[in-house]
C-alpha positions in Angstrom: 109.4 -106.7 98.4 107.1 -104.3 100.0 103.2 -104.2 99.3 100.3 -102.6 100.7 96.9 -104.2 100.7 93.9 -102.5 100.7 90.8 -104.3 101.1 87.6 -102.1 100.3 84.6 -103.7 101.1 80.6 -102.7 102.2 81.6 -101.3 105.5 85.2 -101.5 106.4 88.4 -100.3 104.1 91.2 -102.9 106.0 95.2 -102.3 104.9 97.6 -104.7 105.5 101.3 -104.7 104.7 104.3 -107.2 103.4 107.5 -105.5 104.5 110.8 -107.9 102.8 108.6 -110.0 101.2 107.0 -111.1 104.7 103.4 -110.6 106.2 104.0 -108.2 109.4 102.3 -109.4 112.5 101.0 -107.7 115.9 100.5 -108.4 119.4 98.7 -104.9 119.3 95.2 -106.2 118.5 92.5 -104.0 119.4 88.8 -105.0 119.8 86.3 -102.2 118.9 88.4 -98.6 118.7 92.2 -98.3 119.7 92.8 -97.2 122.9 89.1 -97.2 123.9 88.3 -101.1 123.2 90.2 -104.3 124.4 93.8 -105.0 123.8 94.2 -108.8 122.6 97.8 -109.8 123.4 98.0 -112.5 120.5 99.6 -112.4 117.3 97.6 -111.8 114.6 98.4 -110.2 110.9 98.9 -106.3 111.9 95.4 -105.1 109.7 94.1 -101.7 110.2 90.2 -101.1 109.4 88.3 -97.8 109.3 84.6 -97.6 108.5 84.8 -96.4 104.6 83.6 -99.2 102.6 80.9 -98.8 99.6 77.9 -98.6 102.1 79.8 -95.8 104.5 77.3 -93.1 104.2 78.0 -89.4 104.0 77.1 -86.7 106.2 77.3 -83.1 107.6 79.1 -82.7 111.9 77.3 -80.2 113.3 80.6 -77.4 112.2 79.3 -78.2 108.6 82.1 -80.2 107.8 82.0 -83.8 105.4 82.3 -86.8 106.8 81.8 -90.4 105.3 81.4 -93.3 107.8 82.0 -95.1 110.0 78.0 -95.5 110.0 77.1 -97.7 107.1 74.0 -98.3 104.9 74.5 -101.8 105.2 73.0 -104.7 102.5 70.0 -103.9 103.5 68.7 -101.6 102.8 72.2 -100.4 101.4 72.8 -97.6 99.1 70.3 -96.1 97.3 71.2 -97.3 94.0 70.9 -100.3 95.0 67.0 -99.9 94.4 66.2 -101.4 98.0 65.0 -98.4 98.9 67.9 -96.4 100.8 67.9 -92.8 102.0 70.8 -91.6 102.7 74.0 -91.1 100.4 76.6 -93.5 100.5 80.3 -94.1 98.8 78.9 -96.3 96.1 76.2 -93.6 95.2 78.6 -91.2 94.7 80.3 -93.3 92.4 77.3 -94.2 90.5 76.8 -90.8 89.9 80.0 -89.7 88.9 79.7 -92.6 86.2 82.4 -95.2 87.7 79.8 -98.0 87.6 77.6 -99.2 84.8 74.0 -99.6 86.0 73.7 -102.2 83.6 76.5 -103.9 84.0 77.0 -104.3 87.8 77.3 -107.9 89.7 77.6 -108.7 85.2 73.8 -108.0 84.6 72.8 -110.0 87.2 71.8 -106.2 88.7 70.9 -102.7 87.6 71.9 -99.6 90.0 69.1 -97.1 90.3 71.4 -93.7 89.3 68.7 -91.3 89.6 67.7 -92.9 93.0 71.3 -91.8 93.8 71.3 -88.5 92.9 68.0 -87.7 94.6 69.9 -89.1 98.0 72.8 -86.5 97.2 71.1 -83.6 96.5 70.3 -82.4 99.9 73.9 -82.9 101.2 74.9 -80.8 98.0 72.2 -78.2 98.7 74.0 -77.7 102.0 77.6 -77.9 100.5 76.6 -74.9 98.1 77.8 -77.6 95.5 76.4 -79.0 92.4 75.6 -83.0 92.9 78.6 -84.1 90.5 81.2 -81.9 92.9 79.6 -82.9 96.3 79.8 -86.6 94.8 83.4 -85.8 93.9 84.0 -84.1 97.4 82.5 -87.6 99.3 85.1 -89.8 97.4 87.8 -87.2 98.5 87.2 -87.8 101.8 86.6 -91.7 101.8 90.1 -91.8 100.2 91.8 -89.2 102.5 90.5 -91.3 105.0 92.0 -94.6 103.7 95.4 -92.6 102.6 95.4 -91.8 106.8 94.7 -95.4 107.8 97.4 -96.5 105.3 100.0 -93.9 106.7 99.3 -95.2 109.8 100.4 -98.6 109.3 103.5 -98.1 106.3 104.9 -94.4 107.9 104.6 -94.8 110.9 105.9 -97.8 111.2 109.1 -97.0 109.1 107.6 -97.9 105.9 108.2 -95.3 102.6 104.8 -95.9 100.9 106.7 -94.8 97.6 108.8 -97.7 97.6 105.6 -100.3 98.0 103.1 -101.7 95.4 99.9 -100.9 96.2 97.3 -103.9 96.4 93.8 -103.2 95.5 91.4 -105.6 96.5 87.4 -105.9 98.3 84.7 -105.1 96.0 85.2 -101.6 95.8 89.3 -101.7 95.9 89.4 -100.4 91.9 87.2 -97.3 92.5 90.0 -95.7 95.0 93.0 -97.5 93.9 94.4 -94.7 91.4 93.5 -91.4 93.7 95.2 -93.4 96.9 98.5 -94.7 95.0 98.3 -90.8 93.9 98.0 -89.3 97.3 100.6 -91.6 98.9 103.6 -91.4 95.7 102.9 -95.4 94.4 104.1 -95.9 91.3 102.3 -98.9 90.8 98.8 -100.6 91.4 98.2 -103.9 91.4 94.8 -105.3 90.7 94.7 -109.1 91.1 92.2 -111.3 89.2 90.5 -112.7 92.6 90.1 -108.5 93.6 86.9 -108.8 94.3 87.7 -112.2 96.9 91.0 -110.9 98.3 90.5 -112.2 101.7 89.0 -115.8 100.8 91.5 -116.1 98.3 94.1 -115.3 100.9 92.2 -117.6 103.0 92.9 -120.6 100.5 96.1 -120.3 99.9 98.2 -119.0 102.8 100.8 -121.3 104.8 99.6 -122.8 107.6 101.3 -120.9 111.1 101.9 -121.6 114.0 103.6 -119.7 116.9 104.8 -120.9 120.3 106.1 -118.2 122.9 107.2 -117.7 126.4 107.6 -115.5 129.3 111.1 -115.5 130.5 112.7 -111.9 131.5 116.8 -111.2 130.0 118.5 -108.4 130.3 121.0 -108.3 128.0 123.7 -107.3 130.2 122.8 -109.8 132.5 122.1 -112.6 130.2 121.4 -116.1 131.5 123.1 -118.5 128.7 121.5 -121.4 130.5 118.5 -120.2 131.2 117.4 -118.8 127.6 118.4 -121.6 126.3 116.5 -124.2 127.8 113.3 -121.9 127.2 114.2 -122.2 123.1 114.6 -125.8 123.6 110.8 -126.2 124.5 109.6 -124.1 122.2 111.3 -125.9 119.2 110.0 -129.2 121.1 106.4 -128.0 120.9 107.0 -126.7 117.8 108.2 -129.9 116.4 105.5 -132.0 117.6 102.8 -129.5 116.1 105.3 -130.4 112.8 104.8 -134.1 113.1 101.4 -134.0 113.5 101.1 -131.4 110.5 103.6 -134.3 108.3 100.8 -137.3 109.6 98.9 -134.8 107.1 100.8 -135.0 104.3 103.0 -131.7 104.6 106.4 -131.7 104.1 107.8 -128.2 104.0 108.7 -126.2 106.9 110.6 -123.3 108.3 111.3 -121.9 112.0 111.5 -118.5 112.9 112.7 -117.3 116.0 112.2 -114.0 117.8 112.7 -112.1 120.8 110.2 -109.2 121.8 112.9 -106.9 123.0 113.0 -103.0 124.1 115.3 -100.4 126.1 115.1 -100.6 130.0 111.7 -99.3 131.4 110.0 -98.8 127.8 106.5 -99.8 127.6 106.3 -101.3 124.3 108.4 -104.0 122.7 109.6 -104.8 119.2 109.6 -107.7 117.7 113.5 -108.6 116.8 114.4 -111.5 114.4 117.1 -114.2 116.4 119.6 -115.4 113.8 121.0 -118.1 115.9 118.3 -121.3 117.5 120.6 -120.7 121.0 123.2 -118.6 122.4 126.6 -119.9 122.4 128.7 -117.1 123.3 128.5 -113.3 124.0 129.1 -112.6 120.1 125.5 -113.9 119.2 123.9 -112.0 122.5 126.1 -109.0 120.7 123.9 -109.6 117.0 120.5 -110.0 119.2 121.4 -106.2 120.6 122.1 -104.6 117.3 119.4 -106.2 115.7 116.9 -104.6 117.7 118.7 -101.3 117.8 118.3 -101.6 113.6 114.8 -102.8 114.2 114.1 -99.3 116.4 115.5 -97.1 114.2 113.6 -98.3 111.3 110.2 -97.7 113.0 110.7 -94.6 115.4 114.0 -92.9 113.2 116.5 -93.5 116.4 118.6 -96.2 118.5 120.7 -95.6 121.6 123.3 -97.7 122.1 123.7 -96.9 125.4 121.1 -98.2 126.5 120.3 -101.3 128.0 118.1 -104.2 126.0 115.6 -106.1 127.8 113.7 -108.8 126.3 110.7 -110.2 128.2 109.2 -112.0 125.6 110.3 -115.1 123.3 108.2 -116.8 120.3 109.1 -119.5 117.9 107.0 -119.1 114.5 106.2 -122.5 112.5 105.6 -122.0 108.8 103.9 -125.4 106.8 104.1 -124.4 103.1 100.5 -125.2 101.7 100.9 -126.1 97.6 100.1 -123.2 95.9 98.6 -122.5 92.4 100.7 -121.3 89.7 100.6 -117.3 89.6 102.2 -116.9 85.8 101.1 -113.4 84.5 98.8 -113.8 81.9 97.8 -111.6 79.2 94.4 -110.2 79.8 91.9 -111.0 77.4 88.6 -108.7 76.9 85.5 -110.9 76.2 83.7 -108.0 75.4 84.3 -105.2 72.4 84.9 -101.6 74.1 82.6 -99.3 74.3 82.2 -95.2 75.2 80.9 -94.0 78.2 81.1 -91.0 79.9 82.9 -90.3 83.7 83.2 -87.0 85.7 86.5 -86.4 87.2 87.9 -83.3 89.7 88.9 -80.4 87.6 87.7 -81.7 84.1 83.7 -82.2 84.2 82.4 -84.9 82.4 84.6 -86.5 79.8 84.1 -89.0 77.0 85.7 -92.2 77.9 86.6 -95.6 76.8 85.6 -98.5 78.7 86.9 -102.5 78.4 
């Protein structure tokens, strides 16, 4: 019921994550850095990104430490191997050199990678890391992933998530090169690796529900809670939600579901958590009782505590419409190799190069 999904692209990593089988969403949208850049108050899916996609290029601080990203090589003229003529070391050099990518088999033929071009961009960063090229290659892709394992922690731990309990996603371009060490790093058991990997987010694009969510300002303390009042707010919001519905069914949808929810936090706190309503309206104190010690179960999970002493305030009220879009059918299937195996050879932390078998 938990997943996290990594999307490793040219420039950014992004992670996303389905807690209980459902797609968490935000009102903590940042534009450009977090805390630095602009807060966007509307819902969106809760994505972190960090600049340490295949292009991320790596480089020395001025204390002589490693760093990969956020600056990025770009497509143009992109990483070295590329063959377009790029200078500095990059993610997807590294792993040319360490022998993760065929040359002759990249984009399926359509493109050979330049692996001596590669190495000639990482041998002045290993001249200053003391290191031969194959270990300062290793060393980049260890801190590209330690980076993504932080990201990821940021969003699954911190947030009340056990990362050991979740299947971890690999998608982007790049999201098999890192898949294993992360799902290492973090206790996954398993990985997943979906057919449209290399498309995760346009696939995602083409097949998710349609959503639609309605909300409104209207103050309760739940000590002093206005029956009345609350109620004739979720009356509107189920009006407007149904007429979105009827114009989505003059479309030829059919399915729906309504979610309700109340933004809700202890007196004076400055952020609020989004608490699932069981109920459409409040008919007595019992279901103003459930919305109380659903939030309390809702804090502990994300910061380890709840006080029930304390009083609930909810400022905030949304109504989420869901309109089921047909989807395709996802049968497993057995995987069927077009092409006969053949050896190769990879270099991997603590064992050199190795003989290896490659579908």
């Amino acid at each position: 019921d938990n997943a996290i999904v990594c999307d490793t692209g040219g420039t950014p990593f992004e992670v996303s994550v389905v807690r209980d089988g459902r797609i968490t969403t935000t009102r903590d949208t940042w534009l450009g850095r977090r805390d630095t850049g602009h807060i966007v108050a509307v819902s969106s899916v809760d994505t972190r990104s960090i600049g340490s996609g295949g292009g991320s290029i790596a480089w020395l601080d001025a204390g002589g430490l490693l760093r990969v990203g956020p600056e990025s090589a770009g497509a143009d003229p992109g990483p070295a191997c590329n063959g377009r003529g790029g200078m500095r070391p990059t993610l997807t050099d590294a792993a040319a050199v360490l022998g993760y990518l065929r040359p002759d088999c990249f984009l399926d033929g359509r493109m050979t990678l330049d692996v001596e071009a590669a190495r000639r961009v990482l041998c002045p960063l290993a001249q200053r890391l003391g290191l031969p090229v194959e270990e300062a290659a290793q060393a980049v892709l260890s801190v590209a992933h330690h980076n993504m394992v932080t990201a990821i922690e940021d969003i699954t731990v911190r947030e009340g998530i056990d990362p050991r309990e979740s299947v971890l996603l690999a998608g982007g371009g790049a999201g098999g090169l890192a898949a294993t060490a992360i799902a290492d790093s973090l206790g996954c058991r398993r990985v997943l690796v979906p057919p449209t990997a290399g498309a995760l987010s346009a696939a995602g694009t083409q097949l998710c529900d349609i959503v639609m969510e309605f909300s409104s300002s209207r103050f309760a303390d739940l000590t002093q809670f206005d029956l009345d009042a609350v109620n004739r707010m979720l009356e509107e919001l189920e009006s407007d939600a149904q007429a979105f519905a009827e114009h989505l069914r003059k479309r030829g949808l059919t399915e729906f579901t309504f979610e309700r929810f109340a933004e809700a936090r202890y007196a004076h706190q400055v952020w609020e958590l989004e608490t699932p309503l069981a109920m459409s309206r409040f008919d007595s104190p019992e279901d103003i009782a459930r919305l109380e010690e659903a939030f309390h179960c809702v804090h502990e999970r994300v910061y380890g505590f709840f006080d029930r002493a304390q009083t609930v305030e909810c400022p905030y009220w949304k109504l989420r419409l869901r309109a089921r879009i047909r989807k395709p059918d996802l049968a497993v299937t057995p995987v069927e190799h077009h092409a006969p195996a053949r050896a190769g050879r990879a270099y991997f932390d603590g064992h050199g190069w190795v003989e290896i078998t490659i579908l």
